[in-house]
C-alpha positions, 0 to 999 in steps of 0.5 A: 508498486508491488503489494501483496494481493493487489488488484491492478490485474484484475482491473483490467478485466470483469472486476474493472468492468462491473466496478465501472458500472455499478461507481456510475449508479452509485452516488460515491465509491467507497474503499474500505481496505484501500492498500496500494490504491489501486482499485480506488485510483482506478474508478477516481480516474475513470468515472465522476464519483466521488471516491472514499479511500479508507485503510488502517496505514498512514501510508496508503492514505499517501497513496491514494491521496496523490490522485484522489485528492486532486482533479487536475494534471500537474507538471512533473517539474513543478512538483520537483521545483516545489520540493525543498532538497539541495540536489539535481533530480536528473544528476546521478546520485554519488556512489549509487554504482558502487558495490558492496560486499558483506563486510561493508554492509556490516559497517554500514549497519553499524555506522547509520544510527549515529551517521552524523546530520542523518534522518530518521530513515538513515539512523532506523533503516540505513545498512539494512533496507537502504545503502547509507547513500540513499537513506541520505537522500531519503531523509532528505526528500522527507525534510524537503516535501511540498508544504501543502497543495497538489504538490504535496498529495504528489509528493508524498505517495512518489516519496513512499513508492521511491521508497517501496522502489529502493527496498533491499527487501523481496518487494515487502518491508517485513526483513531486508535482504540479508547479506549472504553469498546468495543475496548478497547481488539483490543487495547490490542491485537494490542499493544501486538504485538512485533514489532522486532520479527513482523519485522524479520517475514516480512524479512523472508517472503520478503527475498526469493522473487525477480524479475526475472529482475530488474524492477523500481519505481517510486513516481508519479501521474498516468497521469504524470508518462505516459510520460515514457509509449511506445507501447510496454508496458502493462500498469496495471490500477487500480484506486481508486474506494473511493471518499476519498483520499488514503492518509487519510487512510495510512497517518501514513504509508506514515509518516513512509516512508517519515521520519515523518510530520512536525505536526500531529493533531486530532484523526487520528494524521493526518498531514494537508490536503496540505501535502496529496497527492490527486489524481484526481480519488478520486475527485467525481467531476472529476474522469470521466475526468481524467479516459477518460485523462488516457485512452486518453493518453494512447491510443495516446502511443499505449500501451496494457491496462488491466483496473480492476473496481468494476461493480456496481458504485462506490463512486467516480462515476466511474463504469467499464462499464462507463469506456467502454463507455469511451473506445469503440470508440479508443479501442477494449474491451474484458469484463470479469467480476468475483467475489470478495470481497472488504474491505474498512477495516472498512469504512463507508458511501456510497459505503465504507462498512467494506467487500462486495461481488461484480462482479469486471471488468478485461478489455483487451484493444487493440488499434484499 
């Protein structure tokens, strides 16, 4: 799945590797902005720690929690079996072949909020993120999810990556594609997708992965989910690095896992601003205090801390080695800095490129 500043790449180098050895020594592993899941699904899988899940969005805790939440592999048909929709996950879905010109998205943006026996996914996000067709099939498997179990955990994060997967939109949900001359072809190429046999795909990548021990998740802001962190924790910061709130770029994911909004409007079919979850770390004006908040707090709990952060400054004014500056006085800091590349996925503005090389921090610290 495709996010922003996601860590899958450097897992697989000295990030992976230090992680590895430090979650072994630790009593639980801790995640405090847990994203896509990735770096949390990376040391459940590989080590026997405990691991702890936190972010602010609905929809990451379904993402971590399909391997997280269970220590056991589940057969991809017995997910498929245990989900509730009237179609064939292998049968072709009608009409996904079919194109569409800029008239026709017209009319299905104009005809989805009233699409009679449609969902919430058709009425909010059909003709703009999704064809008609695949908001049917959407809601659908939404109505039809797993009522509890490993199935459920399975489920549930397919259902957002399906829907991640099927986006009309440059791998975020802030905007869907628009239907000009020029991508006019993502559209088509988006809509074309089948939505059950992209599901069954995502169960069957999902399905053999799972913790080595049952870990959690938890639906939180980083500074509040600290009153559960010890001293035997290795707690994992990644913060945002974007002075633009998550929230505006995975609302329709968020819509998705949460069981829709109360309204959507605009171009981006965004619900209001005071439904967003809005984190302290994507404010500009406040960032600074809330990271030396976070390091505060957490030395106070006397906790191992890996801290990973673009080198150059980013958006939001933070920069790793501000954050050392913050951190020398109450911690020991080993520095290690490796390349990478970050996506803002079709971001623009000042430090929101669509990809960039850059040096990107791993910060080990130990209380002095």
């Amino acid at each position: 799945m495709k996010y922003m500043g996601s860590k899958a790449a450097l897992l697989r180098g000295e990030l992976g590797r230090r992680l590895l050895a430090q979650a072994n020594r630790s009593e639980r592993f801790v995640d405090l902005f847990a994203g896509s899941g990735s770096v949390a699904h990376y040391v459940a899988e590989n080590t026997d720690t405990k691991v702890l899940a936190v972010d602010l969005q609905r929809y990451s805790a379904h993402l971590s929690g399909a391997i997280l939440l269970r220590d056991a592999s589940i057969e991809r048909d017995t997910v498929l079996r245990a989900w509730k929709v009237e179609a064939d996950f292998d049968a072709p879905l009608f009409n996904a072949q079919s194109s569409v010109d800029a008239a026709g998205v017209s009319d299905a943006r104009r005809v989805a909020p009233s699409e009679a026996g449609g969902g919430f996914i058709t009425r909010q996000y059909g003709g703009h993120y999704y064809s008609i067709e695949q908001a049917r099939a959407l809601d659908s498997l939404y109505e039809g999810l797993p009522e509890g179990g490993p199935e459920r955990f399975v489920a549930e994060a397919a259902l957002i990556r399906t829907a991640s997967a099927c986006a009309a939109a440059p791998g975020h949900t802030a905007q869907p594609f628009q239907p000009t001359a020029k991508l006019l072809p993502y559209i088509n190429a988006a809509w074309r997708r089948d939505a059950f046999a992209e599901c069954a795909r995502q169960v069957e990548q999902l399905s053999t992965r799972y913790a080595q021990v049952i870990g959690q998740v938890r639906v939180a802001d980083a500074l509040v989910a600290l009153d559960d962190i010890g001293p035997g924790d290795l707690v994992f910061c990644d913060p945002p690095y974007s002075d633009v709130q998550y929230s505006r770029f995975y609302h329709v994911l968020e819509g998705i896992a949460s069981g829709g909004w109360d309204s959507v409007s605009g171009s981006g079919r965004s619900p209001a601003i005071d439904q967003r979850a809005s984190s302290d770390f994507s404010l500009k004006r406040v960032a600074l205090q809330a990271m030396s908040t976070l390091l505060c707090n957490l030395r106070e709990k006397g906790c191992q801390v890996i801290v990973t952060f673009p080198a150059a400054e980013a958006s939001n004014g933070l920069s790793a080695q501000k954050i050392v500056e913050m951190a020398r006085s109450r911690w020991t800091v080993t520095e290690l800095y490796v390349d990478s590349r970050h996506s803002t996925l079709g971001g623009s503005g000042a430090g929101r490129g669509g990809r960039r090389n850059l040096q990107e921090a791993v910060l080990v610290m130990a209380p002095k």
